[in-house]
Every structure is written in C-alpha cells, then in structure tokens.
N, CA, C and O atoms as a Maestro MAE file, in Angstrom:
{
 s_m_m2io_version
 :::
 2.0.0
}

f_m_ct {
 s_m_title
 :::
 protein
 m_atom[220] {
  # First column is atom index #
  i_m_mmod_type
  r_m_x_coord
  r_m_y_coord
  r_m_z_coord
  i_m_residue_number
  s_m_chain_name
  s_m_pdb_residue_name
  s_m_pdb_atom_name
  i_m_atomic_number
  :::
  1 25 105.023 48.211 -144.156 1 A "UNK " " N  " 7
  2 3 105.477 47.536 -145.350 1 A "UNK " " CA " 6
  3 2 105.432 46.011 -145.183 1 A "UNK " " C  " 6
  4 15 105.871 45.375 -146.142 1 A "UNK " " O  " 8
  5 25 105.015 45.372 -144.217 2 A "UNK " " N  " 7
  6 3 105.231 44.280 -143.862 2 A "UNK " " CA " 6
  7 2 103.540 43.438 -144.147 2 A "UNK " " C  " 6
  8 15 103.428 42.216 -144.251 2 A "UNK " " O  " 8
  9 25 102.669 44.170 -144.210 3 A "UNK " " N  " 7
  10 3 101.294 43.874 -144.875 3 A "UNK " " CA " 6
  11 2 101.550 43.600 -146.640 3 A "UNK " " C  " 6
  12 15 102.283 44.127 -147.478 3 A "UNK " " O  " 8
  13 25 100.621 42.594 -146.667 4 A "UNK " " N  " 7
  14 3 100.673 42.352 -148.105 4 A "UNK " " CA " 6
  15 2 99.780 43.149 -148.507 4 A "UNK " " C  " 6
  16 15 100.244 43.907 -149.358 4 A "UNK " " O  " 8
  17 25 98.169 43.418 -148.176 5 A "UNK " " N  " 7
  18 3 97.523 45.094 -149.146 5 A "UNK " " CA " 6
  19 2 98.448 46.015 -149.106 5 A "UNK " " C  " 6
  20 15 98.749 46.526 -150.185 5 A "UNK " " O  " 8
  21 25 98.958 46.353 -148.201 6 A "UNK " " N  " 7
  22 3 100.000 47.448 -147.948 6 A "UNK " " CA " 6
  23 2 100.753 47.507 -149.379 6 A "UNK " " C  " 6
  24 15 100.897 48.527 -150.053 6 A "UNK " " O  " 8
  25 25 101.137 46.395 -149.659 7 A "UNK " " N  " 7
  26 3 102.699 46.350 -150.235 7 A "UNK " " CA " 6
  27 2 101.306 46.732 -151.720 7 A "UNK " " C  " 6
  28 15 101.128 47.813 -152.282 7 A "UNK " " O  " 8
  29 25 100.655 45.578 -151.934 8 A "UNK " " N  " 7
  30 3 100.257 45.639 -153.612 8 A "UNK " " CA " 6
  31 2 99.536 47.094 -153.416 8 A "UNK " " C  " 6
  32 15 99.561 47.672 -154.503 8 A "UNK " " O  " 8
  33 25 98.916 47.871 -152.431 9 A "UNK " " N  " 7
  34 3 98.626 49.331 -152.648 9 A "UNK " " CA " 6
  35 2 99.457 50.525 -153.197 9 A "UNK " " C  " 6
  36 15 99.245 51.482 -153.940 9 A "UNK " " O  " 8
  37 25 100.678 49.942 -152.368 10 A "UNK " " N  " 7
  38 3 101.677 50.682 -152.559 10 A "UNK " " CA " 6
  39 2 102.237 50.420 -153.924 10 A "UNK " " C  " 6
  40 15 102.280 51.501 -154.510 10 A "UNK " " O  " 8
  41 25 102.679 49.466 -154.672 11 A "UNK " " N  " 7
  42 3 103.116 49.391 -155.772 11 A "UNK " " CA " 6
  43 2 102.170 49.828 -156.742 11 A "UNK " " C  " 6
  44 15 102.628 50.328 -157.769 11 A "UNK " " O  " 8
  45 25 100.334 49.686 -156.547 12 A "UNK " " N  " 7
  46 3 99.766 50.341 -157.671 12 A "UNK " " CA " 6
  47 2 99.553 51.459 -157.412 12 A "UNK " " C  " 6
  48 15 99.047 51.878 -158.453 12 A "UNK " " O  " 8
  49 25 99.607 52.723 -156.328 13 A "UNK " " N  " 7
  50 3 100.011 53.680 -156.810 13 A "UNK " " CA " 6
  51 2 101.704 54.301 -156.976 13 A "UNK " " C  " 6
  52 15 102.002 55.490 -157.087 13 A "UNK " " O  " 8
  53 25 102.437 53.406 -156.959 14 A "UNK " " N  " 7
  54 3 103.910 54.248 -157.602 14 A "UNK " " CA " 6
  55 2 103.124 53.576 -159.289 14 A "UNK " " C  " 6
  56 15 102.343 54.440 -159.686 14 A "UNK " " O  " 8
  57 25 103.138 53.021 -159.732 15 A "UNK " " N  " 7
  58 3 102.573 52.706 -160.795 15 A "UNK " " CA " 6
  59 2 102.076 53.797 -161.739 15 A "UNK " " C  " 6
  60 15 102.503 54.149 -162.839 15 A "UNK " " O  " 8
  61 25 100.928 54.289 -160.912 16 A "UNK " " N  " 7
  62 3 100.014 55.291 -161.174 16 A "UNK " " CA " 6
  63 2 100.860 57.121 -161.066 16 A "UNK " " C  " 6
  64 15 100.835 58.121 -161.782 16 A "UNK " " O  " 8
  65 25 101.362 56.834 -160.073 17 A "UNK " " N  " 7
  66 3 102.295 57.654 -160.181 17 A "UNK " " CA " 6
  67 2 103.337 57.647 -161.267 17 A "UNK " " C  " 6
  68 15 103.676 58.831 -161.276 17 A "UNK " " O  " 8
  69 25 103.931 57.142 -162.032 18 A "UNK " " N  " 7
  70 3 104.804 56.972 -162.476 18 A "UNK " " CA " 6
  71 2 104.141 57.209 -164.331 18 A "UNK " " C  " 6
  72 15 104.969 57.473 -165.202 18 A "UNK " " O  " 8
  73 25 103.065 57.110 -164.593 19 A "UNK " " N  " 7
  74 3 102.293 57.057 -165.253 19 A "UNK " " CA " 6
  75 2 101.669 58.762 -165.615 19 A "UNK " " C  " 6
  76 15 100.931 59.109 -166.537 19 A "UNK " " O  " 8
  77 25 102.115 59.367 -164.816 20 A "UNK " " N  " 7
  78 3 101.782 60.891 -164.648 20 A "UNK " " CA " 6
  79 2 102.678 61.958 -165.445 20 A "UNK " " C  " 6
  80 15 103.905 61.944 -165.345 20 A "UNK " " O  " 8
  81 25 101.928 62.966 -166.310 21 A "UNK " " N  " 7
  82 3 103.321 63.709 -166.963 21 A "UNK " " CA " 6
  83 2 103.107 64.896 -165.718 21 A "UNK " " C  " 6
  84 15 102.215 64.937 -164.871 21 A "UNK " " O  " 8
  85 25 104.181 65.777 -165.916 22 A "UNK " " N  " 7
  86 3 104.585 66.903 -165.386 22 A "UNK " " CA " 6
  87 2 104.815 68.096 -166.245 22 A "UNK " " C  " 6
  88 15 105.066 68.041 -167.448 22 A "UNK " " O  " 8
  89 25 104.701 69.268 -165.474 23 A "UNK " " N  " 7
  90 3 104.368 70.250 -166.598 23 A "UNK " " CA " 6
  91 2 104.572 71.763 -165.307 23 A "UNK " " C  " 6
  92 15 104.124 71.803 -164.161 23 A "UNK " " O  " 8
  93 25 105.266 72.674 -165.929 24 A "UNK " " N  " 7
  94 3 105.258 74.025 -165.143 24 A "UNK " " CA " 6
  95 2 104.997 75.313 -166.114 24 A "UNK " " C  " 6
  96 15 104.885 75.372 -167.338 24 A "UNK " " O  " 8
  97 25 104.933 76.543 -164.883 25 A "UNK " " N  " 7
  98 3 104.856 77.036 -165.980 25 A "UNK " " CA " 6
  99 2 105.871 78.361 -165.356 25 A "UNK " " C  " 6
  100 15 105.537 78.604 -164.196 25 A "UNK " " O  " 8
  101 25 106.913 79.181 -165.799 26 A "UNK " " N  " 7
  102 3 107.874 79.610 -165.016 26 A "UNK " " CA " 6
  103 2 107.306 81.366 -164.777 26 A "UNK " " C  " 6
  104 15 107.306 82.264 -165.618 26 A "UNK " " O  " 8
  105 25 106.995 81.401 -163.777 27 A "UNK " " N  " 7
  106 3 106.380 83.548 -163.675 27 A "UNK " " CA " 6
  107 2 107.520 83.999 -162.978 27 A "UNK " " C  " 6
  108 15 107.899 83.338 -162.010 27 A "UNK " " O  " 8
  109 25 108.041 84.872 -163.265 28 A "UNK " " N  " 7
  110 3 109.218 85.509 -162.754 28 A "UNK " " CA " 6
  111 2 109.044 86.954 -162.411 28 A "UNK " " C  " 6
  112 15 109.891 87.776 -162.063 28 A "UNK " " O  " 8
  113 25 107.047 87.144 -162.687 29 A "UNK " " N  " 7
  114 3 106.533 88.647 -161.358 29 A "UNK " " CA " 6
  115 2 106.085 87.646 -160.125 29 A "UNK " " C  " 6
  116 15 105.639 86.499 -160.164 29 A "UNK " " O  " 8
  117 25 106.333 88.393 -159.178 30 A "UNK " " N  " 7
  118 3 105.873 88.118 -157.730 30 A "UNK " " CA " 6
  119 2 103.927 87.922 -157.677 30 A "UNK " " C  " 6
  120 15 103.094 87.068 -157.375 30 A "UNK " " O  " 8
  121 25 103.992 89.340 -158.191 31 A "UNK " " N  " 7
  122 3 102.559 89.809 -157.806 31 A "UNK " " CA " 6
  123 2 101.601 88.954 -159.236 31 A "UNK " " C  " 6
  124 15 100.378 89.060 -159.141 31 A "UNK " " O  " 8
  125 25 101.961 88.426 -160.058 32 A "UNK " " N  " 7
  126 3 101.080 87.761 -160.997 32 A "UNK " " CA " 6
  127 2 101.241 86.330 -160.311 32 A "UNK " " C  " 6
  128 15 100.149 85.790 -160.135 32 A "UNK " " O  " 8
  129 25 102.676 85.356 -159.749 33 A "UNK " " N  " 7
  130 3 102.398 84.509 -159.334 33 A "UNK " " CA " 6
  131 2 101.700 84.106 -158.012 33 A "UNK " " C  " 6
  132 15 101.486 82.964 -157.606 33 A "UNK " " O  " 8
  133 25 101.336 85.499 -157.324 34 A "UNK " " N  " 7
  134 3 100.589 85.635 -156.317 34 A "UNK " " CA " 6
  135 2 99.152 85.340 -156.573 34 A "UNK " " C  " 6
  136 15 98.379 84.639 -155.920 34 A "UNK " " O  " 8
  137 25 98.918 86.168 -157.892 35 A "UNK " " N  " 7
  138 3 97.048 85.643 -158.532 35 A "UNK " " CA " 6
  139 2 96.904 84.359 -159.400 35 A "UNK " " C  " 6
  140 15 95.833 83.818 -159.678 35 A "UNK " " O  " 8
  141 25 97.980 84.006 -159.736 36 A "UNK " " N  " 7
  142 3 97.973 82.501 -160.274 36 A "UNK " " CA " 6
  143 2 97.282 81.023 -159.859 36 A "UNK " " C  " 6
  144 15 96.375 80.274 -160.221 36 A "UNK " " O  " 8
  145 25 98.635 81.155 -158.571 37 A "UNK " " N  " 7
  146 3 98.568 80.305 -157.290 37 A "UNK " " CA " 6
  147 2 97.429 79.852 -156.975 37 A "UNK " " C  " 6
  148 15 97.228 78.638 -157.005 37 A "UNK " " O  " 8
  149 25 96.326 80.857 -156.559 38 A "UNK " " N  " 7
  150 3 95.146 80.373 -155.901 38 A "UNK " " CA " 6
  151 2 94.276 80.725 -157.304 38 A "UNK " " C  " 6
  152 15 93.127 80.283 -157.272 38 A "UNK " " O  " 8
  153 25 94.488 81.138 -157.998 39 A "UNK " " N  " 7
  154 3 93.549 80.701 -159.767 39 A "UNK " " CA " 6
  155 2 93.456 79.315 -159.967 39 A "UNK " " C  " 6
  156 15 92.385 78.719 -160.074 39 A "UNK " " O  " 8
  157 25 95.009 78.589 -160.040 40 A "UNK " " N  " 7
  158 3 95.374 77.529 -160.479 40 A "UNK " " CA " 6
  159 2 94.208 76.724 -159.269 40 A "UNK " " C  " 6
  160 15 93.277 76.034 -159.686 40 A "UNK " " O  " 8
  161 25 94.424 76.926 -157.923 41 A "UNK " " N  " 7
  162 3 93.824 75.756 -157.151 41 A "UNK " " CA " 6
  163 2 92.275 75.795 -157.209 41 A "UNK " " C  " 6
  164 15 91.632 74.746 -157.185 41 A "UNK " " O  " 8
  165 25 91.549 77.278 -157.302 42 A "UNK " " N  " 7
  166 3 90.298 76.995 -158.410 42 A "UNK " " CA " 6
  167 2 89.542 76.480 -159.083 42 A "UNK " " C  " 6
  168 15 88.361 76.155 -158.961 42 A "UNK " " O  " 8
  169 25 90.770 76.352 -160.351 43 A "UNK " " N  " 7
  170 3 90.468 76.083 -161.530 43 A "UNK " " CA " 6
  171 2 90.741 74.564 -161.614 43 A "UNK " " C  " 6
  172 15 90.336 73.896 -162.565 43 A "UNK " " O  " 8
  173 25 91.490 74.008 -160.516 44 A "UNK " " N  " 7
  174 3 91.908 72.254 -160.755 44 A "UNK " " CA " 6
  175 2 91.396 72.089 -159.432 44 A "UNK " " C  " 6
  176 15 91.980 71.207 -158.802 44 A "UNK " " O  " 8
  177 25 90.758 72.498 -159.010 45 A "UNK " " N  " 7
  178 3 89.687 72.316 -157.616 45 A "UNK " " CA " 6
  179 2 90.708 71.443 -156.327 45 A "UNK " " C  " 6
  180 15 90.308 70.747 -155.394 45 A "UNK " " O  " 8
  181 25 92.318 71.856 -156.771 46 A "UNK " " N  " 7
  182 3 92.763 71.366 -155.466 46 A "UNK " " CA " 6
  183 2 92.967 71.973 -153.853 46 A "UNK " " C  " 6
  184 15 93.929 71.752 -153.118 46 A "UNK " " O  " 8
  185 25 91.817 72.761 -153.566 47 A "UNK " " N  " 7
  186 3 92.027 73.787 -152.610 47 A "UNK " " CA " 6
  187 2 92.446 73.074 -151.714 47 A "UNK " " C  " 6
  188 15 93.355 73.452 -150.974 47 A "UNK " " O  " 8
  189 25 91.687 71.536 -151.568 48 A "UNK " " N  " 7
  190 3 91.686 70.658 -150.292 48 A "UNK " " CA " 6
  191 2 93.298 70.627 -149.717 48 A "UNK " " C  " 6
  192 15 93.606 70.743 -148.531 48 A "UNK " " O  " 8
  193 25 94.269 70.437 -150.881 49 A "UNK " " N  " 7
  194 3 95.746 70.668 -150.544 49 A "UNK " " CA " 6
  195 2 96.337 72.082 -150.807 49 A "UNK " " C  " 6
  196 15 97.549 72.099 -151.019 49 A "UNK " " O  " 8
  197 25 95.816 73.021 -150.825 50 A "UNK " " N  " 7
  198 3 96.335 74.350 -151.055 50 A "UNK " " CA " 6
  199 2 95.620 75.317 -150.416 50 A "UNK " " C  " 6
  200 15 94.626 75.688 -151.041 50 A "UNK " " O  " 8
  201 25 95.827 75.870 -149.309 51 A "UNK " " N  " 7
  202 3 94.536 76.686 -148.589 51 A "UNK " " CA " 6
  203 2 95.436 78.341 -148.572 51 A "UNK " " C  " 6
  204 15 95.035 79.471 -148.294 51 A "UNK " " O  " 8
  205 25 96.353 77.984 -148.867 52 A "UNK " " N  " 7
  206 3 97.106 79.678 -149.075 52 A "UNK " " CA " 6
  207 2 96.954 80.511 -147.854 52 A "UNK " " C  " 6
  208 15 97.199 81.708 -148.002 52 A "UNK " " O  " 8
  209 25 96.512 80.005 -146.399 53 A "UNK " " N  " 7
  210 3 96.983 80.570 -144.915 53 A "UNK " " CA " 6
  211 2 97.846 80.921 -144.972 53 A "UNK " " C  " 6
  212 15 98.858 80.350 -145.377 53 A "UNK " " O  " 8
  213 25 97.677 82.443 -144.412 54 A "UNK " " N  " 7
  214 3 99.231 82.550 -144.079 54 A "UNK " " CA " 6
  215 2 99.729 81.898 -143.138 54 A "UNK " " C  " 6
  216 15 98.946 81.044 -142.724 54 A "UNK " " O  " 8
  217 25 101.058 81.938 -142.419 55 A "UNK " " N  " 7
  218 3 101.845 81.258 -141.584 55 A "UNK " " CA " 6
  219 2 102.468 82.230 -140.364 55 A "UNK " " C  " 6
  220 15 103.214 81.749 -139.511 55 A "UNK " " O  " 8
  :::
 }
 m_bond[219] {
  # First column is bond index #
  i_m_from
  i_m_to
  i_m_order
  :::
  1 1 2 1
  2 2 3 1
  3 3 4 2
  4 3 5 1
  5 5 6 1
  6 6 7 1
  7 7 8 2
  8 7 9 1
  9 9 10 1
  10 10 11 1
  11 11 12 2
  12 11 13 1
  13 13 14 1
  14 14 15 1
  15 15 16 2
  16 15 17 1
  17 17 18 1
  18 18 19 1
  19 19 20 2
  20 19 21 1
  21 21 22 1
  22 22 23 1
  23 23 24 2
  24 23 25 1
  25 25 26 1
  26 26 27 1
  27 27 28 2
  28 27 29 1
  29 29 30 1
  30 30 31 1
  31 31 32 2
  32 31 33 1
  33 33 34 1
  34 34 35 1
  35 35 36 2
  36 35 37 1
  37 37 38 1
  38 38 39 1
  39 39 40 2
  40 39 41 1
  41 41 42 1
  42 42 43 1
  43 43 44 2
  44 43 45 1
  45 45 46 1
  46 46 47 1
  47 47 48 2
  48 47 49 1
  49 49 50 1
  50 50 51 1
  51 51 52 2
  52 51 53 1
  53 53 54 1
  54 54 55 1
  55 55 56 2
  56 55 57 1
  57 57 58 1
  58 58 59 1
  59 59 60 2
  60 59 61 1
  61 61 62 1
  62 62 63 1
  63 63 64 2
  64 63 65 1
  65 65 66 1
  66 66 67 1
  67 67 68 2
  68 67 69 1
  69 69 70 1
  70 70 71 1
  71 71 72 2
  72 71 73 1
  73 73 74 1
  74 74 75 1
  75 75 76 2
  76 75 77 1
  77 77 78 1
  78 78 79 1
  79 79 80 2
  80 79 81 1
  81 81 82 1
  82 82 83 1
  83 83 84 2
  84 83 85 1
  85 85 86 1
  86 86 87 1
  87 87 88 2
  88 87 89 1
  89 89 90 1
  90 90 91 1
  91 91 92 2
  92 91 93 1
  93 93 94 1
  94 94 95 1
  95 95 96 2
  96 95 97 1
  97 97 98 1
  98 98 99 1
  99 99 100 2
  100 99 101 1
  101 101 102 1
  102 102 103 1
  103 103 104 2
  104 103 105 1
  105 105 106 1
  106 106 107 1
  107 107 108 2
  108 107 109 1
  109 109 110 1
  110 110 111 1
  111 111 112 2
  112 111 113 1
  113 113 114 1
  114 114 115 1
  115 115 116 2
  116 115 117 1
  117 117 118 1
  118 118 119 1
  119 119 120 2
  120 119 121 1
  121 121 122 1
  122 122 123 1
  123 123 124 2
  124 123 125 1
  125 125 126 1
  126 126 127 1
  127 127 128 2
  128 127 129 1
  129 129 130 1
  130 130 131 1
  131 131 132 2
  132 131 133 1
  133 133 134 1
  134 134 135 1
  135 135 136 2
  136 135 137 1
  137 137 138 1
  138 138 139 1
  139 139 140 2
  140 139 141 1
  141 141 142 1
  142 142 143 1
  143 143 144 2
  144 143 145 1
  145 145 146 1
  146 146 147 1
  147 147 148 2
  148 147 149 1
  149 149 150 1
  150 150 151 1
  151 151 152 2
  152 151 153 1
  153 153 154 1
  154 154 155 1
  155 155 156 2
  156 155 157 1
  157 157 158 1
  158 158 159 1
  159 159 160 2
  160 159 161 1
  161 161 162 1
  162 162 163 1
  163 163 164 2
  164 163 165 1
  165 165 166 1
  166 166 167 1
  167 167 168 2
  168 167 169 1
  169 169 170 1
  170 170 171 1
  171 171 172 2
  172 171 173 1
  173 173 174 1
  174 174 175 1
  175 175 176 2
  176 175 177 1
  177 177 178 1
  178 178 179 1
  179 179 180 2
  180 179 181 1
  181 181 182 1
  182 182 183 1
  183 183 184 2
  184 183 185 1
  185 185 186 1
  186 186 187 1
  187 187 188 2
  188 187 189 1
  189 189 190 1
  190 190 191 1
  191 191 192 2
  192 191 193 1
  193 193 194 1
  194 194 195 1
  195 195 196 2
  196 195 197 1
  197 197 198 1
  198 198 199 1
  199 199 200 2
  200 199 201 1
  201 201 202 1
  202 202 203 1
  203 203 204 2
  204 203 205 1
  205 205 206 1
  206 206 207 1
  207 207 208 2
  208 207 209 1
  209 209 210 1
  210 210 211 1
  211 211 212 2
  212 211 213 1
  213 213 214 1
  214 214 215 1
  215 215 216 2
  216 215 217 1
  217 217 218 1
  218 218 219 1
  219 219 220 2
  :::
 }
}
C-alpha cells in the first residue's frame, strides 16, 4: 500500500467493483444445485475460478 500504482490500482478497481450489481438465485434441491453450479461456470466461462475438485 505504500506504492503509488499500487494505491491508484487499487482504488480503480474498488471503483469498478463497486460499480457491479449482484444477483442470486435461491435452489433449495441439492441435486439440481449440483447441475447448476458447473452449468453456471460454463455458461459464464468462469471455470478458471471454479474447477468443482473434489476435496
């Protein structure tokens, strides 16, 4: 935090962040939010953060 790019990076993305709506959607079966999950990361191509390994 002590860098000045640092700092103006950081403030334009809370910015950008802040700028973002939010949105859910509530499944209350197990087994449909099980085929959702990895539909959803699919379909918004975020696999790169969602790889659904198990643990």
């Amino acid at each position: 935090m002590e860098s000045e790019e640092f700092k103006e990076q950081f403030a334009a993305a809370k910015e950008y962040l802040k700028s973002l709506a939010v949105g859910y959607v509530k499944i209350n079966n197990p087994l449909v939010l099980y085929v959702f999950e990895p539909y959803c990361a699919m379909e918004f191509e975020t696999a790169e953060w969602n790889t659904f390994e198990t643990h």
